[in-house]
C-alpha positions in Angstrom: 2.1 -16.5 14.8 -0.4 -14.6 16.9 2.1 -12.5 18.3 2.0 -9.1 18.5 5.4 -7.1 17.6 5.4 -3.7 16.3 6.8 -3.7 12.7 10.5 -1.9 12.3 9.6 1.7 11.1 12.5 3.1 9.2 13.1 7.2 8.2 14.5 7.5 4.5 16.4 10.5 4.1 13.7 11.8 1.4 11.5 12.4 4.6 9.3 9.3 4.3 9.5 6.1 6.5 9.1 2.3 5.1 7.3 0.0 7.1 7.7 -3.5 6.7 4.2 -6.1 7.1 3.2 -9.0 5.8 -0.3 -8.9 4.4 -2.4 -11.8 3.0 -4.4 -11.5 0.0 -6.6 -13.3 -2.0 -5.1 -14.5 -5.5 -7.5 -12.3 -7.2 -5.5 -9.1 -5.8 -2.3 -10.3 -5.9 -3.1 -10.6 -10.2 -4.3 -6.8 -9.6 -0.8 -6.1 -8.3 0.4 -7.8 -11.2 -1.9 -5.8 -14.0 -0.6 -2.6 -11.6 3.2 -3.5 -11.9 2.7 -4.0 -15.6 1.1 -0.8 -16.0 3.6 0.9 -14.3 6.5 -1.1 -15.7 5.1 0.0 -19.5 4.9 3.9 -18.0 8.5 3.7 -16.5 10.3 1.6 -19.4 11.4 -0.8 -16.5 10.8 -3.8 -14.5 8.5 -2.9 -11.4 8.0 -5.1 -8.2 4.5 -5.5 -6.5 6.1 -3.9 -3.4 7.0 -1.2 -6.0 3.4 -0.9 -7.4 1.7 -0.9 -4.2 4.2 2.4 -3.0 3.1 3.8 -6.2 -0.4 3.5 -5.8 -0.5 4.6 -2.2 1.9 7.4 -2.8 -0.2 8.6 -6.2 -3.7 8.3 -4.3 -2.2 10.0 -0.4 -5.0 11.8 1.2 -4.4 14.5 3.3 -3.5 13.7 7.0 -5.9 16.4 8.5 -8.5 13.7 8.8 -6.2 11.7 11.4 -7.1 11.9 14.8 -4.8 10.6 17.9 -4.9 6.8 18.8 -7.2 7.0 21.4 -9.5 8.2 18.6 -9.6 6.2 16.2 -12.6 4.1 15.6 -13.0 0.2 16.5 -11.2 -2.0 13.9 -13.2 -4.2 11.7 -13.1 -7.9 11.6 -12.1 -8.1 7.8 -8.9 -7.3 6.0 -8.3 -4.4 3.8 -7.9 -6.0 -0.1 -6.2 -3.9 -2.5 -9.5 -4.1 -4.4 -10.4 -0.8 -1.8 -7.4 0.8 -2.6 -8.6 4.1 -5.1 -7.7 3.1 -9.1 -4.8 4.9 -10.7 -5.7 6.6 -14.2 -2.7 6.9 -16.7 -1.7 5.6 -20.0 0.4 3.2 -20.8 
């Protein structure tokens, strides 16, 4: 389990990659994922997935990459886990 193996990285043809991780959350935000699916389900007239709801809200909320800085760089990582709670809220209507 404490193994270290880089995730397959795959190119879509739109340009993009999809990354595949497994990420462990709290319940709290996986019922976040749910209210976000739900949300976005209502705006698209469809059933959504939480992998499709988190895409959405990373896509809707990408920063610019200017701020990225090569890997020797970056800063120290920190000892907790990111939690969707940090990701940036989505405004719409439903």
């Amino acid at each position: 389990m404490n193994e270290r193996v880089t995730p397959p990285m795959h190119a879509l043809p739109d340009g993009e990659a999809e990354l595949s991780l497994v990420v462990r959350l709290p319940w709290e935000d996986v019922a976040r994922l749910g209210q976000e699916a739900g949300r976005l389900a209502a705006q698209t007239q469809r059933p959504v997935t939480l992998d499709e709801a988190v895409s959405n809200r990373l896509r809707s909320t990408r920063p610019s990459a200017a701020h990225a800085k090569p890997a020797g760089e970056q800063p120290a990582a920190t000892s907790s886990a990111p939690s969707v709670t940090s990701l940036p809220r989505i405004s719409g209507t439903a």
